[in-house]
Each structure stands twice: as C-alpha cells, then as structure tokens.
C-alpha positions as a Markdown table, in Angstrom:
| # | Residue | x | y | z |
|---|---|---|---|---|
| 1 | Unk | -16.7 | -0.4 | -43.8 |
| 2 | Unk | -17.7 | 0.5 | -40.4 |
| 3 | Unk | -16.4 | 3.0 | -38.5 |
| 4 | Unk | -15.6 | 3.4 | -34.8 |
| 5 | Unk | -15.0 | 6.0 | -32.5 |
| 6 | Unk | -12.7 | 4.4 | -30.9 |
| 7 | Unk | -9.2 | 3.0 | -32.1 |
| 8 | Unk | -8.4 | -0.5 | -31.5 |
| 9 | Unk | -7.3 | -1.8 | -28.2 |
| 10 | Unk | -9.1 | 0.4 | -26.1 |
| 11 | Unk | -11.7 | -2.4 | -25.0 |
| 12 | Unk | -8.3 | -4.1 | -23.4 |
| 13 | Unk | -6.7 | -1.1 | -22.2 |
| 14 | Unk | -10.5 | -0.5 | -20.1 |
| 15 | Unk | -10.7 | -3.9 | -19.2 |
| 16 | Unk | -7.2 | -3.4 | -17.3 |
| 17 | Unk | -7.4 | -0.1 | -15.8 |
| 18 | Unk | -10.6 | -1.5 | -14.4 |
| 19 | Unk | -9.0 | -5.0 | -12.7 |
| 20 | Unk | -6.3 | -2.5 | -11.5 |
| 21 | Unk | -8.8 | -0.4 | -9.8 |
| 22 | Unk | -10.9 | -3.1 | -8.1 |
| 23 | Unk | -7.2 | -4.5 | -7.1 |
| 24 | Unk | -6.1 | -1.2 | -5.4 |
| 25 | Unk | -9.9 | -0.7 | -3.9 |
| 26 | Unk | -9.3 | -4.3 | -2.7 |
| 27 | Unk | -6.1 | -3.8 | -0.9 |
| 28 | Unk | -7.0 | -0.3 | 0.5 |
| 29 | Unk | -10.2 | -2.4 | 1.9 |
| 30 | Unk | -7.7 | -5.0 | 3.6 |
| 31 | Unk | -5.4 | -1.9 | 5.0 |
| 32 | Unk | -8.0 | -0.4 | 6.3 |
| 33 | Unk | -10.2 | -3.3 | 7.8 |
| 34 | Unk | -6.9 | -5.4 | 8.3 |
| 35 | Unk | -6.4 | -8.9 | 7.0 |
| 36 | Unk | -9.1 | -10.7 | 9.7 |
| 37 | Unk | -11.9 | -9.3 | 7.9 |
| 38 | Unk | -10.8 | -10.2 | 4.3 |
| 39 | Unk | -9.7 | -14.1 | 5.3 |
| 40 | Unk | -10.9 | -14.7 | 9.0 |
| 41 | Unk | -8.1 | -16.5 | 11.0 |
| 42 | Unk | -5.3 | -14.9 | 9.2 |
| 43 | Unk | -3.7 | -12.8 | 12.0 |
| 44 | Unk | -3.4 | -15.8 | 15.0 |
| 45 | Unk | -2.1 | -17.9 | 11.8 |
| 46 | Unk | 0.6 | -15.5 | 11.6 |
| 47 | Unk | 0.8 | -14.8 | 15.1 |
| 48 | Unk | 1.6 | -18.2 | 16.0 |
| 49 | Unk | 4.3 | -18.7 | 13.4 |
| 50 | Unk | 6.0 | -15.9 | 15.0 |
| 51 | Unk | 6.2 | -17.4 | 18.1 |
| 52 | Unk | 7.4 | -21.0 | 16.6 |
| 53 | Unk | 10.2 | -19.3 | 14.9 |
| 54 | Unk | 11.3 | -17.4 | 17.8 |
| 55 | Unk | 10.1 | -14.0 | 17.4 |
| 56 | Unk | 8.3 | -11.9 | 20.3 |
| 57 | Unk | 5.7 | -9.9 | 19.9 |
| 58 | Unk | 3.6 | -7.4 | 21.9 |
C-alpha cells in the first residue's frame, strides 16, 4: 500500500482556494480598472437604462 503525505481531499480543497483566489484577483482587477475595461460598453449600457427608467445622473 502506498503512502501519501497528504490526506485525502486536499487536491479539492487546493483546487478551490485557487478558483477563489483568481475570483477575488478578478474582481479587485474590475474595481480597480472599472467595468469598461473588463466588458467594453458596459458603463453607457447602464448609463442609458438609467435614464430610460427615470433616474438622473451626473
């Protein structure tokens, strides 16, 4: 029988820590770049439903 250093499930537990961790570096990339340089367009998308459903801005 072979045996491991490490105890079962820690492959999955990694493999989750790390999806969290490029999620959160993903987000703090759109925070800090805002949401035009993740999906181009987004902001005058969102800028004109504001305005069709009545709300001011600037």
């Amino acid at each position: 029988m072979e045996k491991t250093v490490l105890p079962e499930g820690v492959n999955k537990t990694n493999a989750v820590l790390a999806i969290a961790a490029l999620g959160v570096a993903v987000l703090m990339g759109i925070a800090v770049y805002g949401f035009d340089s993740a999906i181009p367009g987004v902001h005058d998308l969102f800028h004109d439903f504001r305005h069709s459903i009545g709300i001011s801005c600037h």
